[in-house]
C-alpha positions as CSV (number, residue, x, y, z in Angstrom):
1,X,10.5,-34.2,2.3
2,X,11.5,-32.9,5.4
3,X,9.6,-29.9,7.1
4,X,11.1,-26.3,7.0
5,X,11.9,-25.0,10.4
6,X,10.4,-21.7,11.6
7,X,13.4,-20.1,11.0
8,X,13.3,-21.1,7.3
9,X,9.3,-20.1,7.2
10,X,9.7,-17.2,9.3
11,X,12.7,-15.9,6.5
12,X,11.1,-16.4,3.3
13,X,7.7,-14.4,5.1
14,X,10.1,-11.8,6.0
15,X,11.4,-11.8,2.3
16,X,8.0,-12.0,0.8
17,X,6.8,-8.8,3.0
18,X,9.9,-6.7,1.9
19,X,8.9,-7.4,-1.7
20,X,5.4,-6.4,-0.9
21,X,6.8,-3.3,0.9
22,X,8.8,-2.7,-2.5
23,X,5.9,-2.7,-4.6
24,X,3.6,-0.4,-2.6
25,X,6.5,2.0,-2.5
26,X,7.2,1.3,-6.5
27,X,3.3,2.2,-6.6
28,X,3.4,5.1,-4.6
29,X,6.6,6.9,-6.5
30,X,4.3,6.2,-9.7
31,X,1.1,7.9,-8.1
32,X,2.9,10.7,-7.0
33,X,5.2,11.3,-10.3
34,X,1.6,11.2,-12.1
35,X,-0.1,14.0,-9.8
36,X,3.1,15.8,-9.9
37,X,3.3,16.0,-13.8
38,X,-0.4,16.8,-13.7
39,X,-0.2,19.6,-11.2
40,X,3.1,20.9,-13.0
41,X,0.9,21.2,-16.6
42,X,-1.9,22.8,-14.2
43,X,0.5,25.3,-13.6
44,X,1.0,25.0,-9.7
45,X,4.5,24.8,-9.8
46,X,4.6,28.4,-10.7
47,X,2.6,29.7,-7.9
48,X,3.9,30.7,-4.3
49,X,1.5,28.4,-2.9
50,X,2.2,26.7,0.8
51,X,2.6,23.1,0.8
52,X,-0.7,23.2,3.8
53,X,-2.7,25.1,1.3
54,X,-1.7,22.7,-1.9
55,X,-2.5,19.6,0.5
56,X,-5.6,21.3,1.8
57,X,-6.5,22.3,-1.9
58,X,-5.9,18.7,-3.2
59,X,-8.5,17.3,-0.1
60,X,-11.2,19.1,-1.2
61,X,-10.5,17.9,-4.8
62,X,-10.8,14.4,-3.9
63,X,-13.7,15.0,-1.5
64,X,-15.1,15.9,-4.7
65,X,-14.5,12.7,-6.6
66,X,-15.6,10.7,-4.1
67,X,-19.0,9.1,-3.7
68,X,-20.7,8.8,-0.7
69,X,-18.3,11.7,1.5
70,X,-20.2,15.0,-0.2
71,X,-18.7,14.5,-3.8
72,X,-20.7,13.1,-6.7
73,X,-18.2,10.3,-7.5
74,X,-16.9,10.6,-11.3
75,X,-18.1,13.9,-13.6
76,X,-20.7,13.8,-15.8
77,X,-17.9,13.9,-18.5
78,X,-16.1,11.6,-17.2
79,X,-19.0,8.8,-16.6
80,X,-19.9,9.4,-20.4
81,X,-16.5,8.2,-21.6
82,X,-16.5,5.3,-19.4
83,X,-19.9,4.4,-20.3
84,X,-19.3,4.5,-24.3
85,X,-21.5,7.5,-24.4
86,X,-20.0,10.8,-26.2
């Protein structure tokens, strides 16, 4: 069997990365439809609200959620349903 040449390696790298590419974007347009729906049901759609203030607004939500950076990780709520607890 006779060895590829760079060329041939360096291509089907150069394919594999642009399917990886894909897929983080295919992951990312899923992540933000699902916030989007979310904030729509939340009603934020409706308000007059800058997109600085939304984005600020949205930090300090996640700052919540996560441990170690101020927040308390998951809510009480939250840990119960992943635990089995009710």
């Amino acid at each position: 069997m006779a060895r590829k040449s760079l060329a041939e390696r360096r291509s089907e790298k150069l394919g594999e990365l642009e399917r990886i590419k894909n897929d983080l974007a295919r992951l990312e347009s899923q992540a933000a439809e699902r916030i989007g729906k979310l904030a729509i049901r939340a009603g934020l759609a409706d308000l007059e609200l800058s997109d600085e203030l939304l984005s600020k607004e949205f930090a300090a939500v996640a700052a919540k959620f996560q441990p170690g950076a101020g927040g308390k990780g998951k809510p009480a709520a939250a840990s119960a349903r992943s635990s089995g607890e009710s």
